[in-house]
N, C-alpha and C positions, 0 to 999 in steps of 0.2 A: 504494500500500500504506500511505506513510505516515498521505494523509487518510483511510482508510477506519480505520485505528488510533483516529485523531482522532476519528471520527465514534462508531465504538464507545465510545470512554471515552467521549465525551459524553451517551451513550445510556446508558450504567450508571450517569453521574451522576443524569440526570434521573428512571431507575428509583430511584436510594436518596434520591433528594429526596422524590420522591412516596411512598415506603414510609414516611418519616422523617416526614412531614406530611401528613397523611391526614384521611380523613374521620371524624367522633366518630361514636359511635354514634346509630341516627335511635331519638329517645327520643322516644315519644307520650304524650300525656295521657289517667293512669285514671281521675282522680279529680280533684274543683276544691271544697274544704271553705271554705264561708264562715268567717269568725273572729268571735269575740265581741267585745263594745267592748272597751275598758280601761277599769279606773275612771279612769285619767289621761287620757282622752279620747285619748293618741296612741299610736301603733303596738305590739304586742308585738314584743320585739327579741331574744328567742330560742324556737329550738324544740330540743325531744326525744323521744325515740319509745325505748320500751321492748323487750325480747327480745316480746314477746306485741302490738306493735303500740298500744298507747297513745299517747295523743300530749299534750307536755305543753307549755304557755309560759310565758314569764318578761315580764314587764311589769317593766325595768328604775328605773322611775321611781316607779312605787308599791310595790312590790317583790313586786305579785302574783302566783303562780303559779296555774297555772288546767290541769288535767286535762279534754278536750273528746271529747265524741263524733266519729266521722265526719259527723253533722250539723252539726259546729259549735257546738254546744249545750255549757255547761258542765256535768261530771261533778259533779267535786270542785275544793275552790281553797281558798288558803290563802294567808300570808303577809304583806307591809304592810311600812312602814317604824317602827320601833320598836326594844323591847330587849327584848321578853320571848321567848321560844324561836319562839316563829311569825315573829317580824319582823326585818328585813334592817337595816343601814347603808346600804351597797353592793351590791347583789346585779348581781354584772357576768356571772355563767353557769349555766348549768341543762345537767343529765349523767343521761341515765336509764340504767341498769346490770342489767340482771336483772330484776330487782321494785323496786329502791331507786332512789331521786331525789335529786342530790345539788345543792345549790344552794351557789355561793361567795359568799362577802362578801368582798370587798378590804380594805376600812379595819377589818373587825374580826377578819381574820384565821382567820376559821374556814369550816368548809364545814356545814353543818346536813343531815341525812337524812330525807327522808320514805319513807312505802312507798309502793305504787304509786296509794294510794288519798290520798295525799297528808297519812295522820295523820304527824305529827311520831315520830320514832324519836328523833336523840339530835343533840348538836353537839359537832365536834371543831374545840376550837380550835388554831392552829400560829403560834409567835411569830416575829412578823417574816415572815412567807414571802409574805403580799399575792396571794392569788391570780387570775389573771385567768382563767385556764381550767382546764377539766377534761376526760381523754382517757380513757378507757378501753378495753384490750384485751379479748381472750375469754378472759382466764388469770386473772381474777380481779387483776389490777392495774390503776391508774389512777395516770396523771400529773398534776400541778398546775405551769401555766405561772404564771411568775414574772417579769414585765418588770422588776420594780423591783430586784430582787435578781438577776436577768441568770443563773436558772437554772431547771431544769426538777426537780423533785421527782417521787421513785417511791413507790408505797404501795401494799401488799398491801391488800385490801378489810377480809381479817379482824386487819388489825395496826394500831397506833396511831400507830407514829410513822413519819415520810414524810422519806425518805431522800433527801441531795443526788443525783442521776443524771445531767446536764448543762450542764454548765459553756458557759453561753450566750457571754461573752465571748473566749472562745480561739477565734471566728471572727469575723473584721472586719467583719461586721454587727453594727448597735446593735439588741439586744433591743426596744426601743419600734417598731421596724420588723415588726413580726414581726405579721402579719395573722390567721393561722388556722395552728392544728394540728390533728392526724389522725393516725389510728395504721392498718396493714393489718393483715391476718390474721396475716402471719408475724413481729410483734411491733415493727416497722421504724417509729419516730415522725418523720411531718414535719411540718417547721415551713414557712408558707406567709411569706414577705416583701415587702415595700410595692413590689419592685419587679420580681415574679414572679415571681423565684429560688425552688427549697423544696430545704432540705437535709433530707437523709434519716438516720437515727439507729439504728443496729441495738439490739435488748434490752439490751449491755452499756453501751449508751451511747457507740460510738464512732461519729465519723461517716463513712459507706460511701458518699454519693454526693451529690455539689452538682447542680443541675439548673437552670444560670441563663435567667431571664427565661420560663418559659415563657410564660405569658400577666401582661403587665406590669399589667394592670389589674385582676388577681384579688382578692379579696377573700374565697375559702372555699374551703378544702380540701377535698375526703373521698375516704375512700376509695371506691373503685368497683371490685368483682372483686379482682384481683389490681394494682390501676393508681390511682395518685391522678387524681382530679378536681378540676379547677380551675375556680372560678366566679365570674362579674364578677357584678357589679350590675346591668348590662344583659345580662343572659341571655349572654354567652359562653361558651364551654367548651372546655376542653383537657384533652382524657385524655392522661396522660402516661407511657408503662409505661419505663424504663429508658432513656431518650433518645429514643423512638420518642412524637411527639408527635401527636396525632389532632383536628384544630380543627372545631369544630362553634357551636351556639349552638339558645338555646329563647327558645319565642314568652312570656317572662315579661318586666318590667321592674320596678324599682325593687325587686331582692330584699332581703332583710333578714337572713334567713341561710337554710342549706342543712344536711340530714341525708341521710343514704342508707341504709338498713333491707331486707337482704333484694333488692339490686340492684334496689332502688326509690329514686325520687330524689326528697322533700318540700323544695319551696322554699316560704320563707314571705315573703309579699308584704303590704304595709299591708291587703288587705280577704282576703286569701285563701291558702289552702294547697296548694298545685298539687303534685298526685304526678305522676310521670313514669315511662314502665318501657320498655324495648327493644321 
């Protein structure tokens, strides 16, 4: 009786092992978008995609933005390194929102707006804040990550000034670790870390769940459904829903970054844009 106890318990571990670590979802390829040069001759090193499907990149080094067809062909493009409203210092992230495109400058402290067609709308500048990222929810707010300042900033779309929200330091990770953030549907921001931890943030800004190491060599968060996505550089992946971890991987290498639009999944690779869907 007693080993037949034993044998059971070991049979419901190996069942909540296997539910716990599971298979990702089998993602195929719709679509494979060649990319246009850069005028820097090296890789574009952000993408974003609009409510209406646009697709927009960021040429970190020229400070080109470039609006492209599903051919690959350029629409609209804009931007450069300068000082006059078209051009960057730093432009470290590109955020498309609705209709609007928001690009951040780090060293000059502002985020600049275009529309979707890439004309120049307005630049808001914010003292001291250094922004490295931009999040947006479906509620009309957007976050700006702040490594330097070791906090996360809240801002209604239609208001001007951007509100401290999380105090990065009150948890024993050092902000400069901090890989990628993401926000889900029910307003919850996470932050992705160098060592494949993401803590999780509800809308008031407290933090509702640690989720250490899921995949250690992540490098891109997003949401997916209801479940964060985790993504290496060599195509691995871990959907992560509430401790229940799902490992999987895509036939991509040498990714550069990752968006998800519509439970589609745009990885952006040095020559190409690869969608992915279930």
């Amino acid at each position: 009786m007693n080993r037949l106890i034993k044998n059971l318990h070991k049979l419901a571990l190996l069942a909540t092992f296997s539910f716990l670590i599971g298979q990702a979802p089998d993602f195929h390829l719709l679509q494979l978008i060649p990319l246009p040069e850069t005028k820097s001759g090296s890789d574009w090193d952000c993408i974003a995609i609009n409510s209406i499907a646009d697709i927009y990149l960021l040429d970190r080094e020229t400070g080109h933005v470039a609006r492209i067809a599903p051919t690959g062909a350029v629409i609209n493009e804009t931007g450069g390194i300068g000082n006059d409203d078209l051009s960057f210092s730093d432009p470290v992230d590109l955020m498309a929102s609705n209709l609007d495109i928001l690009v951040s400058d780090r060293m000059e402290n502002q985020i600049t707006w275009f529309d979707r067609k890439l004309q120049f709308i307005s630049t808001d500048k914010h003292a001291e804040i250094f922004p490295v990222q931009l999040i947006a929810d479906d509620l009309d707010i957007f976050y700006i990550l702040s490594k330097e300042q070791g906090l996360v900033w809240r801002r209604n779309f239609n208001q001007w000034d951007a509100q401290e929200h999380i105090d990065l330091m009150q948890n024993e990770k050092s902000p400069d670790c901090i890989e990628d953030a993401a926000i889900k549907s029910n307003g919850n921001l996470g932050l992705l870390y160098c060592d494949g931890t993401v803590l999780e943030y509800n809308p008031l800004g407290r933090l509702v769940r640690s989720s250490p190491k899921i995949l250690s060599n992540a490098k891109y968060l997003v949401k997916y459904k209801m479940s964060w996505l985790l993504v290496s550089d060599d195509g691995t992946i871990t959907l992560s829903d509430n401790g229940e971890n799902q490992i999987g991987s895509l036939p991509v290498k040498d990714i550069i970054d990752v968006c998800v639009i519509e439970s589609q999944l745009y990885l952006l690779s040095p020559n190409s844009i690869h969608i992915f869907s279930e």
